[in-house]
N, C-alpha and C positions, 0 to 999 in steps of 0.2 A: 504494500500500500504506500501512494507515496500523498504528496499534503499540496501539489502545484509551485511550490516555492524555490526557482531555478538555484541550482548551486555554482554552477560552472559552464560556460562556455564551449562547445567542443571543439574541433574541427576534424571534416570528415578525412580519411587518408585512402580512402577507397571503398567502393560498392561491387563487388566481385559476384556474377551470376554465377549463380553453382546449383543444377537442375532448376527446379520452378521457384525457386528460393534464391537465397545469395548472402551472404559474406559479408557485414560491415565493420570496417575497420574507425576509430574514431580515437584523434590524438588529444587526451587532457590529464589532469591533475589532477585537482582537488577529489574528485569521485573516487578516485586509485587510491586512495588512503589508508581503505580499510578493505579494498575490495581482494576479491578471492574466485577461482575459476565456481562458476555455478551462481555468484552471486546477481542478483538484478539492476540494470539502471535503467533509468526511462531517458528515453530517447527522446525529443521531442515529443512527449506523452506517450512514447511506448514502449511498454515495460519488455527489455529486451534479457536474456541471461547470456553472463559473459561469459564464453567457451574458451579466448585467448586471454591472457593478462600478460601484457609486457609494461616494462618501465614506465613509461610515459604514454600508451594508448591500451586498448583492449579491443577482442574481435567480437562479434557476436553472430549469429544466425540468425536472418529473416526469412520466416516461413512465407510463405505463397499470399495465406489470409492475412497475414500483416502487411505485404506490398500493395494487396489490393484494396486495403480498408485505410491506409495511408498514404504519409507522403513521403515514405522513405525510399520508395525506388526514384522518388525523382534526385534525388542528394548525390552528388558528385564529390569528385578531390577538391577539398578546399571551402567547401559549403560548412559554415555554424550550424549547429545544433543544443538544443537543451537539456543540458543534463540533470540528473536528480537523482539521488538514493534515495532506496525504501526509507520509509517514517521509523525510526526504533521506537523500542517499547516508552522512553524514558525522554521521547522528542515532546518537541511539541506543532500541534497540529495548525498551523498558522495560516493554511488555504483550506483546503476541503478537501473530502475525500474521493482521492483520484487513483484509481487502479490502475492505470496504463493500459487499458481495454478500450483502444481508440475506436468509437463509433462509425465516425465516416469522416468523409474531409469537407472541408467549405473553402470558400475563394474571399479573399478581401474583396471587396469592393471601395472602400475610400478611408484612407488614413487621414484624418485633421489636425493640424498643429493646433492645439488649444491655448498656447501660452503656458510661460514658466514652465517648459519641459511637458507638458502633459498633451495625451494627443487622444483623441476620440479613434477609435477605428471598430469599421462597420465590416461585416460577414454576412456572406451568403450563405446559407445551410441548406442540404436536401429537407424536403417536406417530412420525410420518418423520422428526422430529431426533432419535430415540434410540439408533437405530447410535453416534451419532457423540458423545455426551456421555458423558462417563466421570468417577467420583469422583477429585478433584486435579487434570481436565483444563480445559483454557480454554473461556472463553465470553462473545462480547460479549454485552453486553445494552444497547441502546438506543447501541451506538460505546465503551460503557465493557469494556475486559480485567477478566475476572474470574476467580477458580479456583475452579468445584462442590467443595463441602465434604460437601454428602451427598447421594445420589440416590436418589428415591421411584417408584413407578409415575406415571408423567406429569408428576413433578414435580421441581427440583432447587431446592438452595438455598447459596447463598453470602455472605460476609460480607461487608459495607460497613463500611469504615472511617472513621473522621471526615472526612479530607478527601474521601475521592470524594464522603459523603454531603453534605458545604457544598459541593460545588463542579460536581454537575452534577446532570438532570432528577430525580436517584433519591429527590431530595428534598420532591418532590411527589407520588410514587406513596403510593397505598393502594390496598385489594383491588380489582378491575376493572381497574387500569390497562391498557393495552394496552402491549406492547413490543417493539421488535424485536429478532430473535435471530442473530447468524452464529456457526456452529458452527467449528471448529478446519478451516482447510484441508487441517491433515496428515489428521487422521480421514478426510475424504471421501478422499481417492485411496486410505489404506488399506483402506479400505470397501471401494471400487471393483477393488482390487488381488486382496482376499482374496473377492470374490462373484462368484455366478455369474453376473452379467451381463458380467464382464470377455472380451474375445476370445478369451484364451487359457484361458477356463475356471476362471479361479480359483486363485489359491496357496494347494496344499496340502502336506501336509509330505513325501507323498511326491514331488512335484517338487524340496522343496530337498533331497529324500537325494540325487534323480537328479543336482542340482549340485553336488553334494558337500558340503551344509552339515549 
């Protein structure tokens, strides 16, 4: 589990196709400190396990369903990335809870400079994450926590403050970028709880009179 809260910078050293999957290699520090073969980092929100640990970078595997639910096939030599270890037991949870189960991807559509460093930037999303976005509710976008400020048909938009904007990928996007997006874990099971694909048919209100609520 990780908390959206970038620790480091990467850059990438190569994307290596190897059968329907492929090989990233990604050169950083601070993440390498404690890290171990097997252990997890998220990737620009996706939680990837390291198979190689060298000095100063680490390799990992991307499955098929991560290239295609992401934006890591498109990462080349020399492209930044957002790093992030898992949350420890004894962290503290300072974004939200982000599993690195990147939902799909969305495109910028328009970065704003707002003044004193801070910049508005707006996202397109496919229509199947909009159950789950709500205005004030959370949303990684590329492994970064962020909270919807206003929601539009297809689109949402949130504020970037000076330090996320110095300190991780957000700082290279304009209109087209590609991005990845995990939506709130709480929203999907409530999704899940109150629709009608659930077992039990759906929580309605007359089931919670039938439990006395």
């Amino acid at each position: 589990m990780f908390t959206g809260i970038i620790e480091e910078l990467g850059t990438v050293e190569g994307l290596e196709p190897r059968g329907a999957g492929a090989r990233l290699s990604v050169r950083c520090r601070k993440v390498l400190e404690d890290a171990a073969p097997g252990a997890s980092i998220s990737v620009n929100g996706v939680c990837l396990t390291v198979s190689e640990l060298r000095p100063e970078s680490f390799g990992a595997d991307v499955a098929p369903e991560t290239l295609r639910r992401s934006n890591l096939g498109l990462l080349a030599p020399g492209s930044q990335v957002n790093l992030e270890r898992p949350l420890s037991p004894s962290g503290r949870l300072g974004g939200h809870i982000v599993q690195g189960h990147v939902d799909a991807t969305g495109e910028v559509a328009a970065l704003d400079e707002l003044g004193d460093g801070n910049w508005w930037l707006t996202v397109r999303f496919p229509p199947q994450l909009d159950p789950y976005l709500v205005e004030k509710g959370s949303i990684a976008i590329d492994g970064v926590s962020l909270t919807i400020a206003e929601m539009e048909a297809e689109r949402f938009s949130v504020t970037v403050i000076p330090h996320t904007y110095e300190n991780t990928v957000m700082r290279h996007y304009g209109p087209g970028t590609v991005v990845n997006l995990e939506t709130d874990i709480v929203a999907k099971y409530v999704a899940k709880l109150l629709g009608k694909g659930s077992p039990s048919g759906g929580l309605t209100v007359e089931k919670l009179r039938e439990l006395g609520f």
